[in-house]
Every structure is written in C-alpha cells, then in structure tokens.
C-alpha positions as CSV (number, residue, x, y, z in Angstrom):
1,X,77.0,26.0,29.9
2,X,77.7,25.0,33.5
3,X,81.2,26.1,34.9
4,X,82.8,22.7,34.8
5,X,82.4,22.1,30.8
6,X,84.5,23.8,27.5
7,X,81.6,25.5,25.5
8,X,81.6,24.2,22.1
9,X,79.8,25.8,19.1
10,X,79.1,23.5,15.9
11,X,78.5,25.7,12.1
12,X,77.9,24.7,8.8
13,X,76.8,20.8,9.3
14,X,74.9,21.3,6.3
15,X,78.1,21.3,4.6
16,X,78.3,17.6,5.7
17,X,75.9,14.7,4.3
18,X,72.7,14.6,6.6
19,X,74.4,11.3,8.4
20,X,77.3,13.2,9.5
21,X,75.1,16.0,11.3
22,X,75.6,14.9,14.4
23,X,76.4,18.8,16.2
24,X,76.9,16.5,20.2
25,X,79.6,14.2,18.5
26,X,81.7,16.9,17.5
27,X,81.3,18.7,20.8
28,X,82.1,15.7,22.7
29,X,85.4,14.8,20.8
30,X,86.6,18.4,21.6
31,X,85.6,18.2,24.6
32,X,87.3,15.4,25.0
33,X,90.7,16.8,23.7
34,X,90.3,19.4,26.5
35,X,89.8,17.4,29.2
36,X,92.7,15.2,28.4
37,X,94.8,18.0,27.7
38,X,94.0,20.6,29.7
39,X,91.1,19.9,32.3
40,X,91.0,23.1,34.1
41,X,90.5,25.3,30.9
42,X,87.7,27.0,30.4
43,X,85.9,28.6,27.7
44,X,84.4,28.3,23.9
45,X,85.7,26.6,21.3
46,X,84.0,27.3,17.3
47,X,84.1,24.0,15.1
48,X,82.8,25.4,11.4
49,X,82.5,23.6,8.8
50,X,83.1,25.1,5.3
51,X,82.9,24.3,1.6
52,X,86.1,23.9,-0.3
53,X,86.1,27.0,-1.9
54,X,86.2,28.9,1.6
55,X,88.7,26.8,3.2
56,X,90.7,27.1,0.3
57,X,90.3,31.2,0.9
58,X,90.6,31.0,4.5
59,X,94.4,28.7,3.3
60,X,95.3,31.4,1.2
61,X,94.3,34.4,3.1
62,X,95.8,33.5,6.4
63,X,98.2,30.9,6.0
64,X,99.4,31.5,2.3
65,X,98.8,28.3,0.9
66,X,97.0,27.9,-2.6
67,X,95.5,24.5,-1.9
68,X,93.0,22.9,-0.1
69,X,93.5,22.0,2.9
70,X,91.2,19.6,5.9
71,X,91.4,21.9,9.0
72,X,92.9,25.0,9.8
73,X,92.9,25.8,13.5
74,X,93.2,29.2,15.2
75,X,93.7,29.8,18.7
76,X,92.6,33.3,20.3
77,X,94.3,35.3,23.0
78,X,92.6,35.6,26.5
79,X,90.2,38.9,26.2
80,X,90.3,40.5,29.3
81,X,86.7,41.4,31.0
82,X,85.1,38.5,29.2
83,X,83.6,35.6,31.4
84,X,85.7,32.5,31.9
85,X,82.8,30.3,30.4
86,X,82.6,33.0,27.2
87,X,86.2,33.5,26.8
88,X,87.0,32.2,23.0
89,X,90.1,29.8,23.2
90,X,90.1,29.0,19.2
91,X,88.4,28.0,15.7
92,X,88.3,25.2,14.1
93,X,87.8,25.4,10.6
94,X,86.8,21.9,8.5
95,X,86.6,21.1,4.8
96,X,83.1,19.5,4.4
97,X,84.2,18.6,0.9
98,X,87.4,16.8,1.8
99,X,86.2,15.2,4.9
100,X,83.7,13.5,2.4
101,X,86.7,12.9,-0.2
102,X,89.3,11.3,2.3
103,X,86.3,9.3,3.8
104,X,85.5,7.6,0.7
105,X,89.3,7.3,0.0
106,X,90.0,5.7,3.1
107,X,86.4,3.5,3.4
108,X,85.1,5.1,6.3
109,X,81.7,7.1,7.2
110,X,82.0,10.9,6.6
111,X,80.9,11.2,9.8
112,X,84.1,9.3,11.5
113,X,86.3,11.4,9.0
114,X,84.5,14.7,10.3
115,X,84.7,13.7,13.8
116,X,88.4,12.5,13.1
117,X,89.1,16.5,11.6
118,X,87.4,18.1,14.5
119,X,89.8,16.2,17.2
120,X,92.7,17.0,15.0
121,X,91.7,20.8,15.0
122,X,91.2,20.5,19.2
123,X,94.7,18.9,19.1
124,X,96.7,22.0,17.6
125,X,94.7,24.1,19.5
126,X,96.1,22.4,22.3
127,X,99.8,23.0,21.1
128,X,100.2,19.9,19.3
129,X,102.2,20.2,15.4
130,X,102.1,17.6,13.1
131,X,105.3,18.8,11.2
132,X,107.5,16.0,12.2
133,X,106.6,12.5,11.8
134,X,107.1,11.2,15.0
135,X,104.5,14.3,16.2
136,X,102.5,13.5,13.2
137,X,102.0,10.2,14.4
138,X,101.3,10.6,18.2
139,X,98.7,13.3,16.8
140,X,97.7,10.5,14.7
141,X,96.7,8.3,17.7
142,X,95.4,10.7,20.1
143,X,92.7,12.0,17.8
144,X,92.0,8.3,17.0
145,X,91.6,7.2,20.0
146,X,89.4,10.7,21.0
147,X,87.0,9.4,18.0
148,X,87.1,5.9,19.2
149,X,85.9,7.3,22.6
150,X,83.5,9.6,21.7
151,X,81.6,6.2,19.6
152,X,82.3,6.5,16.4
C-alpha cells in the first residue's frame, strides 16, 4: 500500500453470489468514504462478509441484539508503535445473506446492495449514526451517491 491510500482488506466474498465478488469495488467505495471524509487518514480498514448465522452472533455478542442485522461496524483505537499505513481504523462486518435478501426485495443486483452495505459500514466508522431520521437520510445519500461513484 503506498502512503497516500487507506488499506482496505475484503473477507468472505464467497459468502456473496460469484457476480457480487468483486473484492476492488468494495475497496474503492471505502475508500471513497475516506477520502471524502477524512483525506488525511491513514491506515486499514477490514470489510468481512459473514453468513447470517454469525452476524446474528456477532448482534448478540457485542451489541445485544437477537436479530439479524446488515452491518455492524467497529472502529479501533490508534495502537501505538504500529505503522501509519498498518494502523487498524475499524471492521466492517456484512450480512451476505441479507445483502442478497434486501437486493431481491428492493430489485437491485446483490452486488449494488453489498457495495451499498460496505459504504454504509465506512460511513459509521466515520462518526456518522443513522438513529434519527434526518441523519438516517443524509447517510442515506452519501453512501448512495459513494456507490453511484464507485460504478455500480
């Protein structure tokens, strides 16, 4: 990774239908989110995707919700001694199963629903909440318009 890009790792495409396995697309959108957001961060950034029985876990285990959820995000505290380009800034965790249930639901590619998960993952790692509506629906549009950038 050279100096002047975020580092992002992609896990568990084969979660996602083989169209959808597209590891460059979810890097760029994140990428993206950074470099809107906050253009002078550096470090790595995890997209995983899971099956809905571990995301439901992970909802359980760490946030207390029994349900399934579409993305869980978790952003990490600077480690000191590690490399700027190495330093871990955050997870984000993906349902593969309801990224393909809320595509077909809203008649869109899993692949746009993925990439549309991922951006929305970068986003709260950025320090955006979607509690309120009028948050929910700025989020709304910036990770639209982050997939719309990023081609898909």
């Amino acid at each position: 990774m050279g100096r002047e890009k975020l580092n992002v790792r992609v896990a568990g495409l084969e979660g996602l239908p083989a169209a959808a396995r597209r590891p460059r697309l979810f890097a760029d959108v994140v990428r993206r989110a950074f470099s809107r957001e906050a253009p002078r961060l550096r470090g790595e950034v995890s997209v995983v995707f899971l099956n809905r029985a571990r995301m439901r876990a992970m909802n359980r285990e760490f946030l207390g919700h029994d349900y399934d959820t579409d993305v869980i995000s978790f952003s990490h505290d600077p480690v000191p001694g590690v490399p700027v380009a190495e330093r871990p800034l955050g997870d984000v965790y993906v349902s593969a199963w309801l990224a393909a249930r809320q595509a077909r639901e809203l008649g869109r590619p899993v692949l746009r629903e993925a990439l549309t998960l991922a951006a929305h993952g970068a986003l709260h790692l950025l320090g955006h909440d979607d509690a309120e509506p009028r948050a929910r629906a700025e989020m709304f549009r910036l990770q639209d318009e982050l997939v719309a950038e990023a081609g898909a």
